[in-house]
DSSP file (Angstrom, degrees, kcal/mol; ACC not computed):
  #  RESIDUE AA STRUCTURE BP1 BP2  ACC     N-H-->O    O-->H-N    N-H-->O    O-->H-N    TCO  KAPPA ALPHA  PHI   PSI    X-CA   Y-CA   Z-CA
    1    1 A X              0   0    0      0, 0.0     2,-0.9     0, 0.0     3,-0.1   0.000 360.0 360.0 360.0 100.0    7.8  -19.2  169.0
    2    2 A X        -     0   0    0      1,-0.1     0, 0.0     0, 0.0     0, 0.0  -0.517 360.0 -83.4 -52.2  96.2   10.8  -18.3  170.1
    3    3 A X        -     0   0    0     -2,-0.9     2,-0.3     4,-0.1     3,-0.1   0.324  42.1-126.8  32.4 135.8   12.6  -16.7  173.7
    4    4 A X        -     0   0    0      1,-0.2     4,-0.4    -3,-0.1     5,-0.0  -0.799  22.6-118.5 -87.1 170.9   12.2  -13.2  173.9
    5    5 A X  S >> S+     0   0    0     -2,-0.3     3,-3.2     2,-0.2     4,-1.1   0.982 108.2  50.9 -37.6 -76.3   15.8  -11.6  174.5
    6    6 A X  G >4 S+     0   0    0      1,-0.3     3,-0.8     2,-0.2     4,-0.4   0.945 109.9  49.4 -55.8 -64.7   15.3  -10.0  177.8
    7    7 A X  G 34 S+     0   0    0      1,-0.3    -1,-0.3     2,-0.2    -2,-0.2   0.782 112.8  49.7 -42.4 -25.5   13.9  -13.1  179.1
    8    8 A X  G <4 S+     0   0    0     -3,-3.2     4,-0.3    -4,-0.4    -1,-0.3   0.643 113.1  46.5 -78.7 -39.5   17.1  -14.7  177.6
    9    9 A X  S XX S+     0   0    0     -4,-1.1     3,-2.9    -3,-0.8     4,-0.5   0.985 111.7  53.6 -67.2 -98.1   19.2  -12.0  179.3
   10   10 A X  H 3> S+     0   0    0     -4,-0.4     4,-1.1     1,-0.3    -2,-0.2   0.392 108.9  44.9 -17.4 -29.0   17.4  -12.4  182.7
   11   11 A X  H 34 S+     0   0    0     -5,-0.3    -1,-0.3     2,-0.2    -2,-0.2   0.268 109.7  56.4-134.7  18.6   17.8  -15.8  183.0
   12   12 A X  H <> S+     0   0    0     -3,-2.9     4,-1.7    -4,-0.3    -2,-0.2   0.599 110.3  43.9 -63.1 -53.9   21.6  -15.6  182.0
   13   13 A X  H  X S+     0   0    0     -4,-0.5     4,-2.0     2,-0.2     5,-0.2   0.927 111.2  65.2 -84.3 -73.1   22.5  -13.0  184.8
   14   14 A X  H  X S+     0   0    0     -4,-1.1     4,-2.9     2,-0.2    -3,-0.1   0.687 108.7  29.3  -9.5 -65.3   20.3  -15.4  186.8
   15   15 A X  H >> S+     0   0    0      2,-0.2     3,-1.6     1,-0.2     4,-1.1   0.980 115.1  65.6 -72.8 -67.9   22.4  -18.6  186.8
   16   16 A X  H 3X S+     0   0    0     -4,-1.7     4,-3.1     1,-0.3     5,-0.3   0.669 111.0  39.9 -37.5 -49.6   25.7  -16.1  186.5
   17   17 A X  H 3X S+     0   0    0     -4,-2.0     4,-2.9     1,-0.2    -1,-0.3   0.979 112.2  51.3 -59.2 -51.7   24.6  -15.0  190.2
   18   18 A X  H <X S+     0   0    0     -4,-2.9     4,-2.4    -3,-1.6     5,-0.3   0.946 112.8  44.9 -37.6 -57.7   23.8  -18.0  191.3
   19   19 A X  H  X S+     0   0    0     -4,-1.1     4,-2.9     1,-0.3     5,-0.4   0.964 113.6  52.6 -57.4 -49.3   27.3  -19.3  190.1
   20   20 A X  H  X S+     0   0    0     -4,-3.1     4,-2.2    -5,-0.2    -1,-0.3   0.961 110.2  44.4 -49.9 -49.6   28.7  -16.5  191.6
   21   21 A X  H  X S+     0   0    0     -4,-2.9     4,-2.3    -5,-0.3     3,-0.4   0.991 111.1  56.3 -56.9 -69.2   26.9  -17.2  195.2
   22   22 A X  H  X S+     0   0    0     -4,-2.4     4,-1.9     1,-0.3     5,-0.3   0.901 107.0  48.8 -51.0 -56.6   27.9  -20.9  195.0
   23   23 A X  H >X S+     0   0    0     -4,-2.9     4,-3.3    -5,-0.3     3,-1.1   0.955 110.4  55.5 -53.3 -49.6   31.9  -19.9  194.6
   24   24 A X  H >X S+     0   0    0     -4,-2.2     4,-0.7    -3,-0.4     3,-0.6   0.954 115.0  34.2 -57.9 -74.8   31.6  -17.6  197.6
   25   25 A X  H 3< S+     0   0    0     -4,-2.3    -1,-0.3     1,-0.3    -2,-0.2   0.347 113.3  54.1 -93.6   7.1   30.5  -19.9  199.6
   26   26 A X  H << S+     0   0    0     -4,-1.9    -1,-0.3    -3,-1.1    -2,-0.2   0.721 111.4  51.4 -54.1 -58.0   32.2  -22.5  198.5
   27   27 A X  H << S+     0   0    0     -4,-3.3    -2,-0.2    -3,-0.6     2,-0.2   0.541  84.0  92.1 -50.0 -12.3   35.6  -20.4  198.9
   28   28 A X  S  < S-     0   0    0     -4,-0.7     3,-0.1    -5,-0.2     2,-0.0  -0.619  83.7-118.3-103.4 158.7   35.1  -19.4  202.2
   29   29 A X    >   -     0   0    0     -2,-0.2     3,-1.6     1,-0.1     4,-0.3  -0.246  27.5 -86.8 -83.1 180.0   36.8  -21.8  204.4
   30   30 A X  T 3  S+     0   0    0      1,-0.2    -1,-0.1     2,-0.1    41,-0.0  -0.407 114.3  19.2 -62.9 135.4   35.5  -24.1  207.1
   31   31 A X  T >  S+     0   0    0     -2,-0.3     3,-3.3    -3,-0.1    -1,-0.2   0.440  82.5 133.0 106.4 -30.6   35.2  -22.8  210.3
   32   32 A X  T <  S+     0   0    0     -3,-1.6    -2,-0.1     1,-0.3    39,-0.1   0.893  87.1  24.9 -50.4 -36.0   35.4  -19.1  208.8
   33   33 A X  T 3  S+     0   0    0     -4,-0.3    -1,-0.3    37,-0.1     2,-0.3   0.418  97.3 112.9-106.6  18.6   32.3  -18.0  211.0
   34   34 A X  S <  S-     0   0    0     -3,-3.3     4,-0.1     1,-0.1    45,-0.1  -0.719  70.4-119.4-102.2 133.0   32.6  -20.6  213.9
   35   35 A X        -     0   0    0     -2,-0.3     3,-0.4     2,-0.2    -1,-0.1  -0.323  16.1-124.1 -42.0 146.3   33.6  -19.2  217.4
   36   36 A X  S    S+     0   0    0      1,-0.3     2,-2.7    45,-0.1    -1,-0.1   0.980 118.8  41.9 -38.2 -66.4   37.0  -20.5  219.0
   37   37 A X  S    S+     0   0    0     44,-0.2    44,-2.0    -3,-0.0     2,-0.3  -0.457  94.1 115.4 -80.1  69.4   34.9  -21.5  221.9
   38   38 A X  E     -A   80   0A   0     -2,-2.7     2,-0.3    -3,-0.4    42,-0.2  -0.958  38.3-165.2-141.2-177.0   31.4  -23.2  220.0
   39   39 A X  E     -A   79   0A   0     40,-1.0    40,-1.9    -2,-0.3     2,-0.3  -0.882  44.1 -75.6-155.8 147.4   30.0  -26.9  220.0
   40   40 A X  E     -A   78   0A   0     -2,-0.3    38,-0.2    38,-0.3     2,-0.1  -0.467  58.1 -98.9 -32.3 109.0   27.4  -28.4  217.7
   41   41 A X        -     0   0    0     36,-1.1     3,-0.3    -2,-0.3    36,-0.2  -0.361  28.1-148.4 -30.9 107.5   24.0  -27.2  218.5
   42   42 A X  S    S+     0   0    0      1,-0.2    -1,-0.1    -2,-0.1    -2,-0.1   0.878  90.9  21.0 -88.6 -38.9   22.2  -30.0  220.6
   43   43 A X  S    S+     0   0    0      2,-0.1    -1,-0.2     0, 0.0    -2,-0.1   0.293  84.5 121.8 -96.6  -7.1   18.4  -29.3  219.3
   44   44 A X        -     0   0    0     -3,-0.3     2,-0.2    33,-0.1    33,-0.1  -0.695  47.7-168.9 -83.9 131.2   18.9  -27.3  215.8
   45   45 A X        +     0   0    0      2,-0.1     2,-0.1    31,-0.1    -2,-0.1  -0.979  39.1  13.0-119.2 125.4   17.2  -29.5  213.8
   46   46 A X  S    S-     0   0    0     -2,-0.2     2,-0.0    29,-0.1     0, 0.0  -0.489 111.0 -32.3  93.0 176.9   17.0  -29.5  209.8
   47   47 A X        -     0   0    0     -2,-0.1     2,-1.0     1,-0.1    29,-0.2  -0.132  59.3-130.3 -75.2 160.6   19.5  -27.4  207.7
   48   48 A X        +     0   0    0     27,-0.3    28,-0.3     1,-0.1     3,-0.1  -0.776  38.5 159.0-123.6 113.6   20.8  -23.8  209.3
   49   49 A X        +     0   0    0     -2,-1.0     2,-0.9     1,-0.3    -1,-0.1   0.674  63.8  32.2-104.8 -42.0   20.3  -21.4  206.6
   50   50 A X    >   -     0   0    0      1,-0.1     3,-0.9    19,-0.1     4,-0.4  -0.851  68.1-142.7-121.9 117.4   20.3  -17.9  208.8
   51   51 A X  G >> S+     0   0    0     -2,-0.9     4,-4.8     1,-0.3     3,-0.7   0.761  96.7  69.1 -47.9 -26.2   22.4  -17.5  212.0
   52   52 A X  G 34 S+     0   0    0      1,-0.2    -1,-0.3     2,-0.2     5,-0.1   0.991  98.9  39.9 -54.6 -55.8   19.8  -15.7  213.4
   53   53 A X  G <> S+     0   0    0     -3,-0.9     4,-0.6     2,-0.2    -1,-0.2   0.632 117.5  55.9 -57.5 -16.9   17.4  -18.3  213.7
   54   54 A X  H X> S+     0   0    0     -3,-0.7     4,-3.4    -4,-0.4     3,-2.5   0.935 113.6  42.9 -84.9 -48.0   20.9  -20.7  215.0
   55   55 A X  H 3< S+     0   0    0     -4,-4.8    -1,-0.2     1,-0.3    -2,-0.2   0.363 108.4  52.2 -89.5  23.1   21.7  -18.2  217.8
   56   56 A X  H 3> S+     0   0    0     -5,-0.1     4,-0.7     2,-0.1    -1,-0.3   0.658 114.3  47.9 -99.2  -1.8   18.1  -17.5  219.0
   57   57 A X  H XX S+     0   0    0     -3,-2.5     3,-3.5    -4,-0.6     4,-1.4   0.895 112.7  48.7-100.5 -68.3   17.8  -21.8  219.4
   58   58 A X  H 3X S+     0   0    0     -4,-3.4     4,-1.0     1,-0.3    -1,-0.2   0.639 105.3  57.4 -76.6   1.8   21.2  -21.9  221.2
   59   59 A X  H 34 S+     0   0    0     -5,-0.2    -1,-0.3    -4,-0.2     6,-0.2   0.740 111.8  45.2 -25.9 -45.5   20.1  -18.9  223.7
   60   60 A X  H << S+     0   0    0     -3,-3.5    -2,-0.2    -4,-0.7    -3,-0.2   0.958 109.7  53.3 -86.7 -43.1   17.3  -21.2  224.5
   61   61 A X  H  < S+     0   0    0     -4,-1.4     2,-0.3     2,-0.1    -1,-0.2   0.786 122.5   3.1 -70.1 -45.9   19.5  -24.4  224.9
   62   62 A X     <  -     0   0    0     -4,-1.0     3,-0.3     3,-0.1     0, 0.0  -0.969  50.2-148.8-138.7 139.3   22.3  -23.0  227.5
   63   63 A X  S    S+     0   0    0     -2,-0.3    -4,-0.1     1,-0.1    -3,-0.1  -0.027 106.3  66.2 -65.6  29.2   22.7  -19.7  229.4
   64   64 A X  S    S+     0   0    0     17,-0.0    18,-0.9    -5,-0.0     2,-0.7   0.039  81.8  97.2-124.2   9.2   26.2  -20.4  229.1
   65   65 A X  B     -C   81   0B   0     -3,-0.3    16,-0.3    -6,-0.2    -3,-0.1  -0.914  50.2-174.1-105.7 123.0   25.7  -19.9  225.1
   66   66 A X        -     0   0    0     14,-2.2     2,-0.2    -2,-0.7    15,-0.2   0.151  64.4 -37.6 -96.2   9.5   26.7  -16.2  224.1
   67   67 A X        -     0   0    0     13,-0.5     2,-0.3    -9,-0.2    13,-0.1  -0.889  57.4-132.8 170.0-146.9   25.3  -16.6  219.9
   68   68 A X        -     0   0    0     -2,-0.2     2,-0.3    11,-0.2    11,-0.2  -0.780  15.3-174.4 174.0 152.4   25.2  -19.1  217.1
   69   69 A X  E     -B   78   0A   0      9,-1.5     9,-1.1    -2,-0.3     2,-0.2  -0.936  22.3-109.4-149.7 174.0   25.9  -19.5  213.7
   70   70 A X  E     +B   77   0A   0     -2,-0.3     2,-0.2     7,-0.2     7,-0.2  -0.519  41.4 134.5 -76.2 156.7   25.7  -21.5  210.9
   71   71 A X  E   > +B   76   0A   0      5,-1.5     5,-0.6    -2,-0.2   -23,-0.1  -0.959  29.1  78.2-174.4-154.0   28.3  -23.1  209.1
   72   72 A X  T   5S-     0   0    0     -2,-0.2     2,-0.3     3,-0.2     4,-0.2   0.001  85.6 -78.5  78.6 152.3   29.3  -26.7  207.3
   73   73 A X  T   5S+     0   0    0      1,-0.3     2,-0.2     2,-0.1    -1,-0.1  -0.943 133.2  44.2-127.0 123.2   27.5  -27.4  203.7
   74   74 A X  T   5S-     0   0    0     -2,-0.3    -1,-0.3     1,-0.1   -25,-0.1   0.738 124.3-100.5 -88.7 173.8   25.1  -28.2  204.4
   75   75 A X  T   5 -     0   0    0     -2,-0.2     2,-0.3    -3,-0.1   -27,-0.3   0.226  42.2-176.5 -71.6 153.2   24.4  -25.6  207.1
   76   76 A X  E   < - B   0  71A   0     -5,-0.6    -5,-1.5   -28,-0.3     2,-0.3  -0.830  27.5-118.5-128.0 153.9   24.8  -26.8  210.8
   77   77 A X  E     - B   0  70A   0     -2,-0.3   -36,-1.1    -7,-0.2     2,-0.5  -0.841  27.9-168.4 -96.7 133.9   24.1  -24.7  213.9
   78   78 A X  E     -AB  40  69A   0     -9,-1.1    -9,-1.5    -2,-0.3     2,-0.3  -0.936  12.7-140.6-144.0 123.3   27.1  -24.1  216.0
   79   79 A X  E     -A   39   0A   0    -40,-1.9   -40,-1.0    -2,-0.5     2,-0.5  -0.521  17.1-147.6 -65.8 115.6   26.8  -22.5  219.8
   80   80 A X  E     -A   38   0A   0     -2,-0.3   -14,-2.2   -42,-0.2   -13,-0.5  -0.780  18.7-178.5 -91.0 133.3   29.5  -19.9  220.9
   81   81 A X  B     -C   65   0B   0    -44,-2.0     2,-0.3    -2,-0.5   -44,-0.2  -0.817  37.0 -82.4-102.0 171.8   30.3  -19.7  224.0
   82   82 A X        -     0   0    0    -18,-0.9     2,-0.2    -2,-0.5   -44,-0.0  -0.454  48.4-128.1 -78.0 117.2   32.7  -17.7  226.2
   83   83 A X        -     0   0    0     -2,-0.3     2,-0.2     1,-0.1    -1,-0.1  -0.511  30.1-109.1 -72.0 131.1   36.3  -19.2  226.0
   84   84 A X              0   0    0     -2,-0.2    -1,-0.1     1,-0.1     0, 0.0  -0.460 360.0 360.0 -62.6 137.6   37.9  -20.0  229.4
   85   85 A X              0   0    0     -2,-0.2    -1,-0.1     0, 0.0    -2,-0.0   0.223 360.0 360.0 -22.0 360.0   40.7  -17.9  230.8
């Protein structure tokens, strides 16, 4: 029994996005999303897939922490804070 085409198609465009996703974010450089002013998350634990989730953990960590995101492969959490004068 053979593939249908559209299932063949589908899962063609699949990998092609994928491949596509993996160059993006391969290309973009290190750093790209990291505040001047950020530090390594002291509690994010496991990989940091959505910034949301980095900058509500480094809210709780400091009140001297103004965000998060991720960045590194794999993902790291990194805490912004307000650059001194």
């Amino acid at each position: 029994m053979e593939p249908s085409r559209k299932n063949n198609v589908s899962a063609t465009a699949a990998v092609i996005l994928l491949l596509v996703f993996v160059a993006a974010e391969m290309a973009r450089p290190v750093g790209a999303k990291r505040a001047a002013c950020s530090h390594l998350s002291g509690k994010f634990s496991g990989a940091c897939t959505f910034d949301y989730d980095c900058a509500v953990q480094c809210l709780d960590e400091s009140p001297d922490n103004t965000g998060g995101a991720c960045d590194d492969f794999p993902g790291r959490c990194y805490c912004q804070t307000q650059c001194p004068p």
